[in-house]
N, C-alpha and C positions, 0 to 999 in steps of 0.2 A: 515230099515230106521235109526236108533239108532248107527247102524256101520258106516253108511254115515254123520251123522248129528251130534252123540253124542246121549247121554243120556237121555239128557234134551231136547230132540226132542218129540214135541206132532204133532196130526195131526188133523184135523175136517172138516168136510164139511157142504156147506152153498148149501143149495140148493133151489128153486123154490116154490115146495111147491104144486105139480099137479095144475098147473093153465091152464086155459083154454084160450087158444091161439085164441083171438079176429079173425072175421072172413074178418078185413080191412088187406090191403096188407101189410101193414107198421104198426106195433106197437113198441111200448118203453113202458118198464117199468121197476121198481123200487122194492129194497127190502135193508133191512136195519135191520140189526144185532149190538146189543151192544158188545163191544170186552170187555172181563174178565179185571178186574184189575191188575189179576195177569200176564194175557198177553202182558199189554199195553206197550211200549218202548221194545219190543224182537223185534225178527225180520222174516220175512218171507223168508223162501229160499229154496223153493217150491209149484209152483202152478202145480195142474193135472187137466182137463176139464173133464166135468161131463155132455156129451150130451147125450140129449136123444130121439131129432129130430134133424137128421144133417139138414133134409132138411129144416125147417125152422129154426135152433136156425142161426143168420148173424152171432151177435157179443157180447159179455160180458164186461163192462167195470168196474175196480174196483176203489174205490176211499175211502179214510179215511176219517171223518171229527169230529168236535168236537159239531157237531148241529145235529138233527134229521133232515131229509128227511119227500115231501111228498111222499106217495108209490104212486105202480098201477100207471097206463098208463099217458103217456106224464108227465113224469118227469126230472127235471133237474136235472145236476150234479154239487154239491157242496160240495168243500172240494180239494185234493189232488188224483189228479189221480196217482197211482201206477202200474198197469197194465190193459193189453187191449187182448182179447183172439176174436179169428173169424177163421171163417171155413178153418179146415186142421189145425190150431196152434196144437202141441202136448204139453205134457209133461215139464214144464218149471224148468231149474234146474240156481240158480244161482251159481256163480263161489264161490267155498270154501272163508270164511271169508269174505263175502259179501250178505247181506239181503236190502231185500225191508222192510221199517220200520211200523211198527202196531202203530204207535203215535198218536191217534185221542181216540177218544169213542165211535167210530162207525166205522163197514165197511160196505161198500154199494154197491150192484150189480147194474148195468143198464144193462138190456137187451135188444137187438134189436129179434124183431123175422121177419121174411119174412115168407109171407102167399100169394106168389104171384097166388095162382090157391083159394084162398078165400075159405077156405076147413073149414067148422064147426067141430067142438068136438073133435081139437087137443088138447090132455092134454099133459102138462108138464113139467118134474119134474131134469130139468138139474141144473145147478150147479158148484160149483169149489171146488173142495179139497185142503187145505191150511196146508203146513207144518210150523210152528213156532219152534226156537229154541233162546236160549238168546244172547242178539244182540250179535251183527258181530264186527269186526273190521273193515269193512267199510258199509255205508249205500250208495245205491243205490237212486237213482231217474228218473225220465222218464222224455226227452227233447221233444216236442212235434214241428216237421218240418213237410214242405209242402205250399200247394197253396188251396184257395179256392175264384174262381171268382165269382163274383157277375154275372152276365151275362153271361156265362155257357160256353159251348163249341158249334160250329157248326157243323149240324147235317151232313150226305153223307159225310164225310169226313175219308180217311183210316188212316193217321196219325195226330194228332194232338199234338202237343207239347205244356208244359205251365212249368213255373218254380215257387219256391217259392225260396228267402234268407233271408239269417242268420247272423246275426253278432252277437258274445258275447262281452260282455263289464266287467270291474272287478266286477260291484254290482251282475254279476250272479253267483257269487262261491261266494258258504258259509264258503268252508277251505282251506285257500293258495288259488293261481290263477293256479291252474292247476286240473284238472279230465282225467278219463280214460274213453275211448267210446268204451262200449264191448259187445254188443248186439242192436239190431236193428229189427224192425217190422214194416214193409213198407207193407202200406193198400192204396188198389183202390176198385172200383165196379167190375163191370162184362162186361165193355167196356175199361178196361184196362189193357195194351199190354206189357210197360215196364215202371219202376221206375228205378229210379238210386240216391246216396248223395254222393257229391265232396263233403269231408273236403278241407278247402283250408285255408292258412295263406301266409307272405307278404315273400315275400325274406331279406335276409339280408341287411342293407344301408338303408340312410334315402328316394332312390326313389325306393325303393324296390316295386314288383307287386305283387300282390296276385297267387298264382301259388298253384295248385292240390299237392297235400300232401298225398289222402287216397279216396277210393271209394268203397261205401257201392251197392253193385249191379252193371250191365253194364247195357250198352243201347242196348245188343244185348240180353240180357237174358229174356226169354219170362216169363210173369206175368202172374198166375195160379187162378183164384178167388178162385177157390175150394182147392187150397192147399197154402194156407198160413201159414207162421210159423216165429214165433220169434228166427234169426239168431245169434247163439254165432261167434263174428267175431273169424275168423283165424290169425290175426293183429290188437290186440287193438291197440288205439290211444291216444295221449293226446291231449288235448285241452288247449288252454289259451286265454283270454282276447285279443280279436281283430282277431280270430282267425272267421272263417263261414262257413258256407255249404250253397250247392247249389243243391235243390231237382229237379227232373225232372221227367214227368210222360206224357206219351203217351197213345193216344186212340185213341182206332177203333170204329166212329160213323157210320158208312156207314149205318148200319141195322134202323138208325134213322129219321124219318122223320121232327120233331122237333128240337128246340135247348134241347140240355143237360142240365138241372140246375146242381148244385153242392148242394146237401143237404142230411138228413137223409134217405131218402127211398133206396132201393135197386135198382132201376133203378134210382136214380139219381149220381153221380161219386161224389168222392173224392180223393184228393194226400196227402197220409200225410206218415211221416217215423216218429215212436218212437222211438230215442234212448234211451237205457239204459247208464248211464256213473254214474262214482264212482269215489270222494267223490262225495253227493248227491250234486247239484247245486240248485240255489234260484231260479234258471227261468224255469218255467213248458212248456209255447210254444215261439216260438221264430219267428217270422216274423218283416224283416226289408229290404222296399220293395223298389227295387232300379231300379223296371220298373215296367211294366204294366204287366208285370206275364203271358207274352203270349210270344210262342219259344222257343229256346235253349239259354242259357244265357250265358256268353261267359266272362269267369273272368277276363279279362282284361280291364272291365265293374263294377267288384267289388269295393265297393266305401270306404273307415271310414266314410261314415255319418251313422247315424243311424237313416235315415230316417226324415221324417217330424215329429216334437215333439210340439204336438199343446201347451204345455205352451208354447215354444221359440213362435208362433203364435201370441200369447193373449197377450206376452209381447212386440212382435216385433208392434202389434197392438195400444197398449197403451201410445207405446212410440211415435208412429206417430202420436196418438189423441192430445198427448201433446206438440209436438214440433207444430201442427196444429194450437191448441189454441194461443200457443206463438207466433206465426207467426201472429195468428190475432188479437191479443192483441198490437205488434207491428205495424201491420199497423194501426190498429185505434190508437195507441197513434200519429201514424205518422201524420197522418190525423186532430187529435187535435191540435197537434202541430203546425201544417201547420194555422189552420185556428187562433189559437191561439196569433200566431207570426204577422199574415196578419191584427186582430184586433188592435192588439198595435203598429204596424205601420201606421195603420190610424187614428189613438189617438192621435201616435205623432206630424202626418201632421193636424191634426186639430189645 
């Protein structure tokens, strides 16, 4: 490790703690570790998975914060998500002179477990092994894309297409307006078939169209639940301000006889792609939705709006209450005036 990392490479793992894997299909829960002072601002650049029920640990998600957490079941996550681990992820090594940042006073696991056969007296004692060494020359951070419909997918159905978009804007880079997109971890359930992310940006000229640039996945490549992994791309990217991606993710309902939700449980779907990109950026998820999030999305469809911005709403709203008022303030002075002018000409005919 020390040859790979340097000297000043420590290593530790956070693990579970034998707990006892609730006997509901779906649990979440929570664990929360103080980080050393003397570790805090280094950097992470290395995570290893520490399973010890493939079959029900789903997913692990890590996040830093500067507040405590509540633990144990149905817990939320608060703070800075930095990484996300699920079945089949191996070995995560980041690219030389580049960490995921330890800046909080806390690190925190959420764990998914799937207990789909409701099996009493799974103990479990997984985990993450975490290498730190002193920071990096670049910090990383995690872009969070995808779709998630409120009113789910329809069931008997072999392919289903849905899309999520992206537009970045300046306020989302912390340094300069440009990042690098060098890893990527595209998550579905166990009804889904393929995912794919169009980077996309505009042509040159002021009628320039937004036109495919880079592609994280195909739509011909089949999607493995059981073997999921966070891909170091072959072709990083840069990214800039107006620049978006275009997620897409397909499923096979047929085995369905209900609508699909989109939520936490393991039979219910998700579309989501983590990228990794470096320097770290200020925006954690990015959704700016320029349809209905149903089909294949077709970039010549890609918009520079950034969507509906409920202040411009509340403003657009405020300013019609008031030109409203003024209008009726007008008429009734009109109307005063009307009956005003109508007295003193009868005043003068008397």
């Amino acid at each position: 490790i020390n040859a790979e990392y340097g000297d000043d490479c420590a290593s530790f793992e956070l693990r579970f703690g034998n707990v006892r894997v609730p006997t509901a299909k779906t649990t979440y829960a929570c664990w929360q570790w103080p980080i050393p002072a003397d570790l805090r601002d280094n950097h992470i650049v290395r995570i290893d998975p520490i399973v010890d029920n493939v079959k029900n640990a789903h997913h692990f998600v890590v996040f830093v914060s500067d507040e405590q957490i509540e633990l144990g079941p149905n817990c939320a996550m608060t703070g800075q998500v930095i990484y996300a681990w699920a079945v089949g992820v191996e070995d995560f090594r980041l690219p030389p002179q580049t960490g995921l940042p330890l800046n909080g006073k806390f690190i925190s696991i959420q764990a998914h477990y799937d207990n789909a056969e409701q099996v009493a007296g799974i103990v479990d004692a997984s985990g993450l092994k975490f290498y730190v060494a002193p920071k990096r020359n670049e910090t990383a951070s995690m872009l969070w894309l995808g779709q998630w419909l409120d009113d789910g997918l329809e069931p008997k159905q072999k392919n289903v297409t849905i899309h999520g978009t992206c537009r970045l804007d300046n306020d989302d880079f912390s340094v300069g307006f440009e990042s690098l997109v060098f890893a990527s971890f595209q998550h579905m359930h166990t009804l889904g078939r393929h995912i794919w992310t169009v980077h996309t940006s505009k042509e040159e000229g002021e009628e320039g169209k937004y036109v495919e640039r880079h592609r994280i996945g195909t739509k011909e490549q089949v999607y493995d639940f059981n073997r999921q992994e966070v891909k170091m791309l072959d072709e990083p990217f840069i990214v800039e301000p107006g620049h978006g991606f275009v997620t897409h993710c397909i499923y096979d309902t047929t085995s369905r006889s209900s609508r699909v939700n989109f939520g936490d449980e393991t039979e219910d779907e998700m579309c989501f792609d983590f990228l990794l990109v470096t320097p770290a950026i200020t925006r954690r998820t990015c959704s700016t939705p320029m349809s209905d999030g149903r089909g294949e999305f077709a970039l010549s469809d890609f918009s520079d709006s950034s969507g509906v911005n409920p202040l411009a709403v509340i403003m657009i709203t405020v300013i019609v209450l008031i030109a409203c008022i003024a209008l009726g303030i007008c008429v009734l002075c009109g109307v005063f005036s009307g009956v005003a002018a109508r007295k003193l000409s009868s005043s003068e005919s008397d």
